[in-house]
KOLBATI-601487 format. One line per 4 residues: their letters; for each residue x, y, z of N, C-alpha, C. Coordinates in steps of 0.02 Angstrom, whole numbers, plus 50000, padded with zeros to 5 digits. Layout:
<sites>
A = X:Y:Z:X:Y:Z:X:Y:Z ~ ...
</sites>
This chain:
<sites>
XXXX = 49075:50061:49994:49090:49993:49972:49035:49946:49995 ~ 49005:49928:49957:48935:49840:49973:48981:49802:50009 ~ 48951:49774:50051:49000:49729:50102:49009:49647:50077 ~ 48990:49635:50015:49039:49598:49979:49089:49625:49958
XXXX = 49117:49667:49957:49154:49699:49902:49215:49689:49977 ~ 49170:49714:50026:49212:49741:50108:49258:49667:50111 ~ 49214:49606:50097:49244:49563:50143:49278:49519:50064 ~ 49264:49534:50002:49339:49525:49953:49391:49536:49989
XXXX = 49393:49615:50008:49457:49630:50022:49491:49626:50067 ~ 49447:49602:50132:49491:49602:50186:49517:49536:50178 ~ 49483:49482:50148:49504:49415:50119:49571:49432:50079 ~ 49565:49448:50042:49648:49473:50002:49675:49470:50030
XXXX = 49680:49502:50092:49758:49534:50120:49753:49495:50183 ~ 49707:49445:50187:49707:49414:50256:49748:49347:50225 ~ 49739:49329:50161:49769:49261:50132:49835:49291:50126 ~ 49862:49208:50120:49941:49230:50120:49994:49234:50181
XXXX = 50043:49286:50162:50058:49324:50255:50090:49388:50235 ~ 50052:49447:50236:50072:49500:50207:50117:49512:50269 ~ 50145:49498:50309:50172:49506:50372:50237:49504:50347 ~ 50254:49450:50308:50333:49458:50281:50331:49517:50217
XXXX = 50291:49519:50204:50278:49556:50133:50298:49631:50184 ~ 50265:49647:50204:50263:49717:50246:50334:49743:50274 ~ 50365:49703:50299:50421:49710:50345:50474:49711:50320 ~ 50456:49724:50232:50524:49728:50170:50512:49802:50175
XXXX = 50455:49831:50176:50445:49896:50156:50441:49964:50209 ~ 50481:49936:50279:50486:49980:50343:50540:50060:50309 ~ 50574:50042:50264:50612:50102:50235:50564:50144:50207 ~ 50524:50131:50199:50456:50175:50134:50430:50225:50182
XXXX = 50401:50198:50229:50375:50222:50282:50408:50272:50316 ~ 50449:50258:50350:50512:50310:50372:50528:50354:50358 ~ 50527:50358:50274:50563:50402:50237:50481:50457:50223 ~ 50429:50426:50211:50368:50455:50204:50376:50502:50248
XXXX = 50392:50485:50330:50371:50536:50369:50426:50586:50399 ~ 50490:50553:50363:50539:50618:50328:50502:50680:50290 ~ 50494:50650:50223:50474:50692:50194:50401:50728:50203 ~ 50359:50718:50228:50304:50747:50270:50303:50786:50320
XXXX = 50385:50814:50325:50392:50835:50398:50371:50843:50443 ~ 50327:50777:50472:50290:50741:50528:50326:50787:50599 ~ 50289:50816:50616:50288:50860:50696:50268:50822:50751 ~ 50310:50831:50820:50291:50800:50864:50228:50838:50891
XXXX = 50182:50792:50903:50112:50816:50916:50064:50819:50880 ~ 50080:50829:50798:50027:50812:50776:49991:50757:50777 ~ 49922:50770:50727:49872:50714:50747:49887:50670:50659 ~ 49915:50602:50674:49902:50578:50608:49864:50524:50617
XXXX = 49846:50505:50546:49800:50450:50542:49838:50397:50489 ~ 49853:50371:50506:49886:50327:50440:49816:50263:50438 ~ 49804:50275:50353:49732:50238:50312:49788:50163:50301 ~ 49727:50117:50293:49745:50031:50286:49840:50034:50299
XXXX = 49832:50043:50351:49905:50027:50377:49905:49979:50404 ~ 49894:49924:50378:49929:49848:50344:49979:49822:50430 ~ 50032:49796:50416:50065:49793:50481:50082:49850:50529 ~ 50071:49913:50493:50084:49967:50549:50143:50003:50544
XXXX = 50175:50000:50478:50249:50047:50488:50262:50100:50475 ~ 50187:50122:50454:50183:50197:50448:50146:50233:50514 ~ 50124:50203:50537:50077:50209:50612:50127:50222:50646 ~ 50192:50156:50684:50250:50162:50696:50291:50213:50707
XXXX = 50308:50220:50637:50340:50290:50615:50336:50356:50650 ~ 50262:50352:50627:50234:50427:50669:50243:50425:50744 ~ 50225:50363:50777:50225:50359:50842:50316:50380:50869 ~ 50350:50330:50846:50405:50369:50862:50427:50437:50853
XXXX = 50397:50467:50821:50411:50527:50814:50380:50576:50841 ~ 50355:50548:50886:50307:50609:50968:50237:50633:50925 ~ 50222:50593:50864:50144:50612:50845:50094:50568:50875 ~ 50024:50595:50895:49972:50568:50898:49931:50523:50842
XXXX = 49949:50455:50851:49919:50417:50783:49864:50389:50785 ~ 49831:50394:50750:49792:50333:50735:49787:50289:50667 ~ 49779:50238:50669:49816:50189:50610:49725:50140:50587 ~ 49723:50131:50523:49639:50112:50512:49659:50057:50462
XXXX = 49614:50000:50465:49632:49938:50420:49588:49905:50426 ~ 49558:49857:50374:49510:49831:50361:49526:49748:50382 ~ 49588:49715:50392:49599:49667:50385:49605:49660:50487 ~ 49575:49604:50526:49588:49604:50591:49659:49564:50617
XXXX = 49684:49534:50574:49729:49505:50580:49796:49556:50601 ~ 49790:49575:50552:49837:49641:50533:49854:49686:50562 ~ 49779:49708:50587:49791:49766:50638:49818:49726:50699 ~ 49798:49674:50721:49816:49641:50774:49895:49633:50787
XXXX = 49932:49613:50727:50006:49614:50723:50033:49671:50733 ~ 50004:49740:50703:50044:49805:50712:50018:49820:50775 ~ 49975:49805:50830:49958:49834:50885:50034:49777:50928 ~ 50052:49739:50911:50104:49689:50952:50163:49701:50933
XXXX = 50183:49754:50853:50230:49770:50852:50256:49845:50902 ~ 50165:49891:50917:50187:49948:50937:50201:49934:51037 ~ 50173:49876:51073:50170:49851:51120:50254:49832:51130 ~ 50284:49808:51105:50336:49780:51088:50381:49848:51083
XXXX = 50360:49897:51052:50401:49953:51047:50398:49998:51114 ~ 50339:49996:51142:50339:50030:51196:50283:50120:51152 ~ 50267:50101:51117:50226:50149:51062:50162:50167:51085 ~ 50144:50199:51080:50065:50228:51087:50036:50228:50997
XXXX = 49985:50181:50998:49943:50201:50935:49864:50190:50938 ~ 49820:50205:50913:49758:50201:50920:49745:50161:50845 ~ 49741:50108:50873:49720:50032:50776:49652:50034:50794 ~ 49616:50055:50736:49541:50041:50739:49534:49989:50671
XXXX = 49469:49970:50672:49458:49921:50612:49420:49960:50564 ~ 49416:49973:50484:49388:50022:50467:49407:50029:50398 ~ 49379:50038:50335:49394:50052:50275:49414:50113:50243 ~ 49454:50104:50219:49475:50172:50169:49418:50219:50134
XXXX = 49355:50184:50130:49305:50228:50075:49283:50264:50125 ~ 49271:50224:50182:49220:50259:50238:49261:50254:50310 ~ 49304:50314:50310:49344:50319:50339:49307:50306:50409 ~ 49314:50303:50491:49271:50300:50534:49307:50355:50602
XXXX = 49307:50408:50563:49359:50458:50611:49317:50523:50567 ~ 49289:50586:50622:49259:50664:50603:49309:50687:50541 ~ 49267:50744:50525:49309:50802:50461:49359:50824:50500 ~ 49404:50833:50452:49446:50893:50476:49479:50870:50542
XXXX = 49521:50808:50547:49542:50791:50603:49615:50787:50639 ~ 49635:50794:50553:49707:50774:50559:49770:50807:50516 ~ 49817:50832:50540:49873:50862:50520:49896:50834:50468 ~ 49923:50779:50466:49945:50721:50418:49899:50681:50406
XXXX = 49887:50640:50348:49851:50574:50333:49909:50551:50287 ~ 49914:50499:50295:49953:50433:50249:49949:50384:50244 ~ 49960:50341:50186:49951:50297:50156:50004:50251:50139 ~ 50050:50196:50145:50108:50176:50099:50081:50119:50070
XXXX = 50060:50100:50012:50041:50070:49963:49981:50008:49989 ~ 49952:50065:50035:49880:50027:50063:49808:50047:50002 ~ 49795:50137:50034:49739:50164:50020:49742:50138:49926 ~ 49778:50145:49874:49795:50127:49797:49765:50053:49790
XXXX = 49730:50026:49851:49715:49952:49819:49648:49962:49847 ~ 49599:50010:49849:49527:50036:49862:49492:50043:49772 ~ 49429:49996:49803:49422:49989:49750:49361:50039:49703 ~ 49351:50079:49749:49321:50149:49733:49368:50193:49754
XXXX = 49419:50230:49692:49460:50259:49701:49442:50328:49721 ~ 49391:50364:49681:49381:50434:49699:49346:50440:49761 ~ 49308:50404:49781:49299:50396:49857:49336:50401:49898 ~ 49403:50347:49900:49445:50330:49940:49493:50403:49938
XXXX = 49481:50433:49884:49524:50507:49905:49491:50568:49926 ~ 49440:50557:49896:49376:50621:49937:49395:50586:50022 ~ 49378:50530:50024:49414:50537:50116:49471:50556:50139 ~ 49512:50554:50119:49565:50568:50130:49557:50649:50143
XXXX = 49555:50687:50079:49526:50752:50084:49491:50764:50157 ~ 49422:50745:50145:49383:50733:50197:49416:50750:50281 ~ 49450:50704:50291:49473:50704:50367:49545:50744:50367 ~ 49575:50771:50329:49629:50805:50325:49591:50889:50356
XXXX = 49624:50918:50408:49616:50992:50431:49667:51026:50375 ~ 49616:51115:50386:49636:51160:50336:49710:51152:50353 ~ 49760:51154:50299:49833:51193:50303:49851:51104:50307 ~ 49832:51050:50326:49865:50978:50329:49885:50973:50262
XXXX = 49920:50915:50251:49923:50868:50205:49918:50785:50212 ~ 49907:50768:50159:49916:50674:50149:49990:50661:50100 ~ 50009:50613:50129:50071:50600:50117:50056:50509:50082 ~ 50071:50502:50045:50080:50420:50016:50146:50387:49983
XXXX = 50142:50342:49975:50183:50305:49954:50146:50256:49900 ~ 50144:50268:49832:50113:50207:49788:50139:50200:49740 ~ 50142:50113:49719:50181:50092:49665:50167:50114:49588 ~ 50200:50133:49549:50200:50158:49493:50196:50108:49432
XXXX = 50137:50136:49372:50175:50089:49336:50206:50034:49296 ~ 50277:50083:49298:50323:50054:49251:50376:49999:49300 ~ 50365:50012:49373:50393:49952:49419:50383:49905:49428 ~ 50421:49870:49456:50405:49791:49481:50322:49782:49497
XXXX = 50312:49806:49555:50238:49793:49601:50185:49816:49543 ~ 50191:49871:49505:50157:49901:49438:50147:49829:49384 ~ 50195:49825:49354:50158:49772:49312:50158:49693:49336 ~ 50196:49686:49402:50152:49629:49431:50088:49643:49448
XXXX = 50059:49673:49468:49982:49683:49484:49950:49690:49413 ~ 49958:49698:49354:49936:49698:49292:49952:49637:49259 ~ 50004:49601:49261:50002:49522:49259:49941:49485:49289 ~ 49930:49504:49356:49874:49495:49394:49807:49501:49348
XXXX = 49790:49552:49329:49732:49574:49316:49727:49534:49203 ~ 49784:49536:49179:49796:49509:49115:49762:49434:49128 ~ 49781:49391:49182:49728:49336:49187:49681:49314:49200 ~ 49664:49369:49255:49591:49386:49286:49558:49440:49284
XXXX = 49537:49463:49233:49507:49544:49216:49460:49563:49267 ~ 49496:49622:49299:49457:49660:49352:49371:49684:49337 ~ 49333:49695:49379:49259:49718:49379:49272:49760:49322 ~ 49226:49762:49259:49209:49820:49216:49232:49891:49243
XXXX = 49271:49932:49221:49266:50018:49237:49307:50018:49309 ~ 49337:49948:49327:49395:49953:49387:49444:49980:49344 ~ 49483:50021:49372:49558:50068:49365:49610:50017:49403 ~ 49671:50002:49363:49732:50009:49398:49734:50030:49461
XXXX = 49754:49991:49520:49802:50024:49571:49856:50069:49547 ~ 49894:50062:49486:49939:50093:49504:49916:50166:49485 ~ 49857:50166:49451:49853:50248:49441:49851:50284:49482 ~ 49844:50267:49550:49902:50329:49607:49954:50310:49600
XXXX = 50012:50292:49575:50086:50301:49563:50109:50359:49501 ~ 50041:50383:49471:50072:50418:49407:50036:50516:49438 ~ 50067:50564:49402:50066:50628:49410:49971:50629:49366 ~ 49951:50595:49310:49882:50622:49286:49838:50581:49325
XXXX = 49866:50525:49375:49821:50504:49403:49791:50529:49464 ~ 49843:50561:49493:49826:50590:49552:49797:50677:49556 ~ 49816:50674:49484:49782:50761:49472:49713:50753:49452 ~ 49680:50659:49429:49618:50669:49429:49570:50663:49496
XXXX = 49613:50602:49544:49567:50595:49605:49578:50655:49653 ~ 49620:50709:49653:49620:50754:49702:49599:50835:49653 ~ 49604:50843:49605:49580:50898:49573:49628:50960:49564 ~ 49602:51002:49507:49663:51048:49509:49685:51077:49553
XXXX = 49630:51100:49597:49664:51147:49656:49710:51115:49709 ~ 49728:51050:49700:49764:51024:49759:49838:51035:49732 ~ 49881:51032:49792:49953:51065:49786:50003:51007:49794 ~ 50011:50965:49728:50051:50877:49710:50117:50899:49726
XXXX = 50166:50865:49761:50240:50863:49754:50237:50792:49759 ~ 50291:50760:49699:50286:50694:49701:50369:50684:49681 ~ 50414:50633:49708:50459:50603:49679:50459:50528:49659 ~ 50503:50517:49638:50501:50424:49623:50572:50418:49674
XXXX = 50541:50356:49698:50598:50309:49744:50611:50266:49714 ~ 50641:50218:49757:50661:50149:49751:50667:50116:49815 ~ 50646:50071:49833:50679:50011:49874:50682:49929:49836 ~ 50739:49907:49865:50782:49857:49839:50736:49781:49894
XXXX = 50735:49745:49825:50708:49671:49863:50766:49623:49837 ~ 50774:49599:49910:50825:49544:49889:50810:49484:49918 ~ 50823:49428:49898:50800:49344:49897:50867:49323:49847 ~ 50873:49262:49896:50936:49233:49883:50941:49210:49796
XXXX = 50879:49210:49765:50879:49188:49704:50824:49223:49660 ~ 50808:49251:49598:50745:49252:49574:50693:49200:49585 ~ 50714:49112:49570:50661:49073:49581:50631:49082:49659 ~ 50686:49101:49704:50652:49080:49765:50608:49143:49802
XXXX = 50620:49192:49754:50560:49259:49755:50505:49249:49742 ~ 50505:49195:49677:50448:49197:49628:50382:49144:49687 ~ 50437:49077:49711:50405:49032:49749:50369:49075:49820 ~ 50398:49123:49857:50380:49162:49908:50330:49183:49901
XXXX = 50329:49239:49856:50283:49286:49814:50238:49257:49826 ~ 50216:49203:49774:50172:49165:49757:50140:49131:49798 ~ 50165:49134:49867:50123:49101:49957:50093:49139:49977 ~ 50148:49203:49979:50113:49264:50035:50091:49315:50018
XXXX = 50091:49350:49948:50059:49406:49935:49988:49390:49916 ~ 49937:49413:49951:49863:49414:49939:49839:49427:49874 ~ 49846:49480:49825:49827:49489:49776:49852:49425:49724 ~ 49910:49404:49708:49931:49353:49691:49921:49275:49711
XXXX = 49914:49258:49760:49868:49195:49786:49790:49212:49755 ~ 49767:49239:49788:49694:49238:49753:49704:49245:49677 ~ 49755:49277:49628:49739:49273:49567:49749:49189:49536 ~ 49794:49148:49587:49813:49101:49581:49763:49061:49575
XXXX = 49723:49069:49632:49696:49020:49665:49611:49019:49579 ~ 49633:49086:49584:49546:49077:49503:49581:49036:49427 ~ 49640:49001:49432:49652:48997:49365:49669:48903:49384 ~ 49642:48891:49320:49654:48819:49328:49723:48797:49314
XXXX = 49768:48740:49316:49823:48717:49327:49874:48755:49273 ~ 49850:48753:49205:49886:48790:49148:49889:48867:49167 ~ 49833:48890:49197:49837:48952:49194:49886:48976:49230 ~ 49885:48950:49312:49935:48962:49361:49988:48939:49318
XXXX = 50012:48898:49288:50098:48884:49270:50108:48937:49232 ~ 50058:48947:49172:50073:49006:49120:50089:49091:49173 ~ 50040:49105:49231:50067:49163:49269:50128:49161:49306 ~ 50141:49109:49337:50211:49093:49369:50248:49108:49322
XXXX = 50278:49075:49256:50314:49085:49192:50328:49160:49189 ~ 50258:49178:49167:50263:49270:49165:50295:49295:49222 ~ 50281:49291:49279:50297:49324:49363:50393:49309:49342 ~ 50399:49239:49356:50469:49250:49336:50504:49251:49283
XXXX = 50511:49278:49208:50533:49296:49182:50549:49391:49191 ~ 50471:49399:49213:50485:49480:49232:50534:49477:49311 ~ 50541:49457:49358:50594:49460:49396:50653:49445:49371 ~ 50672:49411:49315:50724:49391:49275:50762:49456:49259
XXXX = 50694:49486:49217:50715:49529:49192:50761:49608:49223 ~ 50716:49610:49302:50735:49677:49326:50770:49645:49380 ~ 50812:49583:49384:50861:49573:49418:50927:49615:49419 ~ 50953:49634:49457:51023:49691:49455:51072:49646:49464
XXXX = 51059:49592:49489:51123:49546:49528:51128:49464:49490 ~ 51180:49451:49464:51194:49395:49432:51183:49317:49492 ~ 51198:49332:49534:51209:49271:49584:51154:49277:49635 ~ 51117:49321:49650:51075:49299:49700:51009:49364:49663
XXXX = 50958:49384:49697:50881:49433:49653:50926:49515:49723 ~ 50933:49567:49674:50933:49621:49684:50880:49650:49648 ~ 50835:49681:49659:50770:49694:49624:50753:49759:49630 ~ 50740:49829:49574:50721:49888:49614:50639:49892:49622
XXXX = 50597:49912:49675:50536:49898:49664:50530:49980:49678 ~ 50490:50012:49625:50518:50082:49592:50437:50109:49616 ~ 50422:50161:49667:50363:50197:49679:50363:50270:49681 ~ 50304:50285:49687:50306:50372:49691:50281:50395:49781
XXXX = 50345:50443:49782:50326:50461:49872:50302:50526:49832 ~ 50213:50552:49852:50195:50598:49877:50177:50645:49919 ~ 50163:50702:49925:50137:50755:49960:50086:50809:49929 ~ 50025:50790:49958:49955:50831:49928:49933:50872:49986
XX = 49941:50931:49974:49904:50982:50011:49821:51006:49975 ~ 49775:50974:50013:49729:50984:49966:49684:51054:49970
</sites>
């Protein structure tokens, strides 16, 4: 990644407060290292782990972690959530393309809807590869898609067209996407989840949203006055739409939990 590109992104996710954003999605995580059947002792690495609840995770669960993120803020919060827990984790500062940890290091590697927003995708999974030891796997969590977070991030990009020959984030949420960045020989088990967002109202999702999620502020922040009202409009009519609950926002925000043995 050119270190403009480095400091786009750590700007993204530094605007806003992905801090509330994060701390909706502690079930994702959890369940990741359910299904990863995370061993006490192994060595994991959890990539752009954001507030840390996949870092967390592992730590409670008698693994050796280390947790990597590009944003300093961030890491700073999940090192005060694992202090607070009484946790052992190793937070380094460090990008997904160019991971900053040897080959072959780690039992587990995971992701919950961090590494999917790298903006050299086949890179960002050749590392992954990369630092994973023979017989490991990488475990993720990324939004799909036909979900909520899926075509809000394509609302996103419908007003502000991404760099030429940029891919979707969500094309790690789909089965041909991930059979192109990891290759045939890798061994995919993937299901679709769900976790539920709730806010006392759709409008007062839409108004939240629209403070603290990074990708969404910055798309905000490039469009002049019409543009932002016309994306707000869009943002909430589609929460309108995949509301479950008449009186207050029951919302399913619909992803794919994987497992790649590569």
């Amino acid at each position: 990644m050119m270190p403009e590109q480095d400091d786009a992104q750590q700007r993204t996710w530094a605007i806003g407060d992905y801090r509330s954003v994060g701390a909706r999605f502690l079930l994702a995580a959890e369940l990741l290292c359910e299904t990863a059947r995370l061993r006490a002792g192994e060595e994991h690495l959890d990539v752009a782990t954001g507030t840390g609840n996949v870092a967390l995770a592992g730590a409670r669960r008698a693994a050796r972690v280390t947790a990597i993120d590009l944003e300093p803020e961030l890491l700073a919060h999940a090192a005060r959530r694992a202090e607070a827990e009484g946790l052992a984790v190793d937070f380094r500062h460090g990008d997904a393309e160019a991971l900053p940890v040897p080959d072959h290091a780690y039992d587990l590697v995971t992701s919950t809807f961090g590494v999917m927003f790298a903006r050299d995708q086949e890179r960002a999974a050749a590392e992954l590869v990369r630092v994973t030891r023979p017989g490991g796997r990488i475990a993720l969590a990324c939004w799909t898609p036909s979900g909520y977070m899926g075509r809000m991030l394509a609302l996103n990009t419908a007003y502000v067209p991404p760099a030429p020959g940029a891919r979707p984030e969500s094309r790690w949420g789909t089965a041909e996407g991930l059979r192109e960045l990891f290759g045939p020989g890798a061994e995919i088990e993937s299901a679709t989840r769900e976790l539920w967002w709730r806010f006392p109202s759709p409008d007062e999702h839409v108004r939240a949203w629209c403070a603290t999620y990074g990708p969404t502020v910055v798309t905000l922040g490039a469009l002049d006055e019409a543009g932002r009202r016309a994306l707000v409009s869009d943002l909430t009519e589609l929460v309108h739409e995949l509301n479950a609950d008449g009186d207050t926002l029951l919302m399913p925000l619909e992803y794919l939990e994987i497992v790649i043995r590569p």
